[in-house]
C-alpha positions in Angstrom: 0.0 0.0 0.0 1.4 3.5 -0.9 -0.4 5.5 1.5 -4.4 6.3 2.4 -6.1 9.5 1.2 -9.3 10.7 2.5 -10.9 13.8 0.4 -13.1 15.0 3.3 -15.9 16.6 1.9 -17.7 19.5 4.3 -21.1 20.0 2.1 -21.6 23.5 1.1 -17.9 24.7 2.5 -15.3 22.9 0.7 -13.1 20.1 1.1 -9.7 19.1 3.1 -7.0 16.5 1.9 -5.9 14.1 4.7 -3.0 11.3 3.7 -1.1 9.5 5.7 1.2 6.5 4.9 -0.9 3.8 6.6 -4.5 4.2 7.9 -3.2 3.8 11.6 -1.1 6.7 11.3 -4.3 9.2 10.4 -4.8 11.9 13.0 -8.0 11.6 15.2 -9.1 14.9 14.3 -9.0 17.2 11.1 -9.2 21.1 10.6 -12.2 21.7 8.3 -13.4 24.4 6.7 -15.7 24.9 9.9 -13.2 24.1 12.5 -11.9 21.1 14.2 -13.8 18.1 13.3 -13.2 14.4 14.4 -12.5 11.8 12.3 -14.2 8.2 13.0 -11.5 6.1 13.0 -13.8 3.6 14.7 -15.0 2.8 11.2 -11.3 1.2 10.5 -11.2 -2.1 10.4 -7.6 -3.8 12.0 -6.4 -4.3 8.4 -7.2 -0.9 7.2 -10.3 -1.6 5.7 -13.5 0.5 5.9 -16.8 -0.4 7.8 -17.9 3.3 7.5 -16.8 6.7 6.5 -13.6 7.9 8.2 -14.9 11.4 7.9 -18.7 11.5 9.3 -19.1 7.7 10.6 -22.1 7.0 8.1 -22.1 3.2 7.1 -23.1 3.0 3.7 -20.2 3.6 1.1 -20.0 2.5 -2.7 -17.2 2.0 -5.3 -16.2 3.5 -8.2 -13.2 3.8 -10.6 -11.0 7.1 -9.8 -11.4 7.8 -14.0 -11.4 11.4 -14.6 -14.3 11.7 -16.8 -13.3 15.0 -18.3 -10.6 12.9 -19.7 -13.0 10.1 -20.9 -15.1 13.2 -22.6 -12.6 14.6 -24.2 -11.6 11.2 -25.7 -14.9 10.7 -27.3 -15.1 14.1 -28.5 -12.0 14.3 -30.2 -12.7 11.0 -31.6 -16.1 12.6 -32.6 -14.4 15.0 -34.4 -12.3 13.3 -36.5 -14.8 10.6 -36.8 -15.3 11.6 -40.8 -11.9 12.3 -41.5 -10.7 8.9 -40.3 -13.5 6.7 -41.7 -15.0 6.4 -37.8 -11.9 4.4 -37.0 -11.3 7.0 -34.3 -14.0 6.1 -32.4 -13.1 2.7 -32.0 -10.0 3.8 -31.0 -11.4 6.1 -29.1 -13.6 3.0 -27.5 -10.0 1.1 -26.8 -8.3 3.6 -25.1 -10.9 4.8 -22.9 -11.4 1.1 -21.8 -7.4 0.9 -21.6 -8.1 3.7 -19.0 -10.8 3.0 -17.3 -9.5 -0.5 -16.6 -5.9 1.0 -15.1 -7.8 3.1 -12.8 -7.7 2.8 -8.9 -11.0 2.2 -7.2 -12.2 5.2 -4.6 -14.9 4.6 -2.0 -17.3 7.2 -1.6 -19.5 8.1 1.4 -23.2 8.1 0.3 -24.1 10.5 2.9 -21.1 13.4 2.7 -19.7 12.4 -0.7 -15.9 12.2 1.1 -13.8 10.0 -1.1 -11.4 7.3 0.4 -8.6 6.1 -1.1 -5.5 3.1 -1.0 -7.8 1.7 2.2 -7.9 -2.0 2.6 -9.9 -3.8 0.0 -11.6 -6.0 2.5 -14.4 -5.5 3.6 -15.8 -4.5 -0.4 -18.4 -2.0 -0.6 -20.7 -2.3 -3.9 -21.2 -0.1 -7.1 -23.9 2.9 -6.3 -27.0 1.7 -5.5 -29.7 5.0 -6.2 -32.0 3.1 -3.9 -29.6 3.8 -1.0 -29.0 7.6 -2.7 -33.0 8.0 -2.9 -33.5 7.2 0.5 -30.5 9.6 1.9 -31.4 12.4 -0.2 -35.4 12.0 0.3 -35.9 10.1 3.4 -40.0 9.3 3.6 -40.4 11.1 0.4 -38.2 8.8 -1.9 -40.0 7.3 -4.6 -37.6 4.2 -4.7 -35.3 3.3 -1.7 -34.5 0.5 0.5 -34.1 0.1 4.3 -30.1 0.2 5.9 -28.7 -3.3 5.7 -27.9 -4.0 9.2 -23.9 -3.1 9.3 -24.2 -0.9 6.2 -22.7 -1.5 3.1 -20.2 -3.5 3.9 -19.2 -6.7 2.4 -22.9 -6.3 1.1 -24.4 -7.4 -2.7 -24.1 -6.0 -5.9 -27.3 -3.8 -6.6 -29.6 -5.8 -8.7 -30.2 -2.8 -11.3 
């Protein structure tokens, strides 16, 4: 492992940057963009794994690839644009390479609830792809049109959605 990253995300006020070289070295407390806040360390598992956010404790985190997508845009739009000048063979290499990329990239866990982004943690336990059930009923509560109750110790180790 080269080192953890936590993006700490402070909705409506910014962000803060925490790394450290293992996930037991991370300091128990952070200064935010509103102050001191605490970091829930609790949520570590002894491997360096995550059972929760590090940043505000919530249990339900999801998986994606750390692909920046204005890259991937600007693959297929370049690829667009020389589409009729290259008989559309650009955008099958266009296809290629953003596969190429998207396959290379690191994975990043992402809190449901904060949107703080965790990084180099422990694989184990895995945390699913997003699930907009689990979104719907953060963002909505009782007035969700689709969402599903907690699973009983979050998201952890739990199913791939079935959508």
């Amino acid at each position: 492992m080269t080192g953890v990253r936590l993006d700490f995300v402070d909705p409506g006020h910014g962000s803060v940057r925490v790394t450290a070289a293992d996930p037991s070295e991370l300091p128990l407390r952070v200064a935010g963009p509103r102050g001191e806040q605490p970091l829930h360390l609790d949520a570590l598992t002894p491997e360096g794994g995550l059972l929760g956010c590090i940043a505000c404790g919530h249990p339900e985190l999801y998986t994606q690839k750390a692909f920046p997508r204005a890259l991937g845009l600007g693959i297929v739009v370049a690829a667009a644009l020389l589409a009729p000048f290259t008989w559309y063979a650009s955008l099958a290499v266009a296809a290629l390479l953003d596969a190429a990329l998207y396959h290379t990239a690191p994975n990043v866990v992402v809190c449901y609830a904060c949107g703080s982004r965790h990084r180099g943690f422990c694989a184990r336990p895995r945390h699913p792809r997003f699930d907009r059930e689990i979104d719907e009923r953060l963002k909505f509560g009782r007035r969700a049109v689709m969402g599903k109750p907690m699973r009983e110790g979050g998201t952890a180790d739990a199913p791939e959605p079935e959508h």
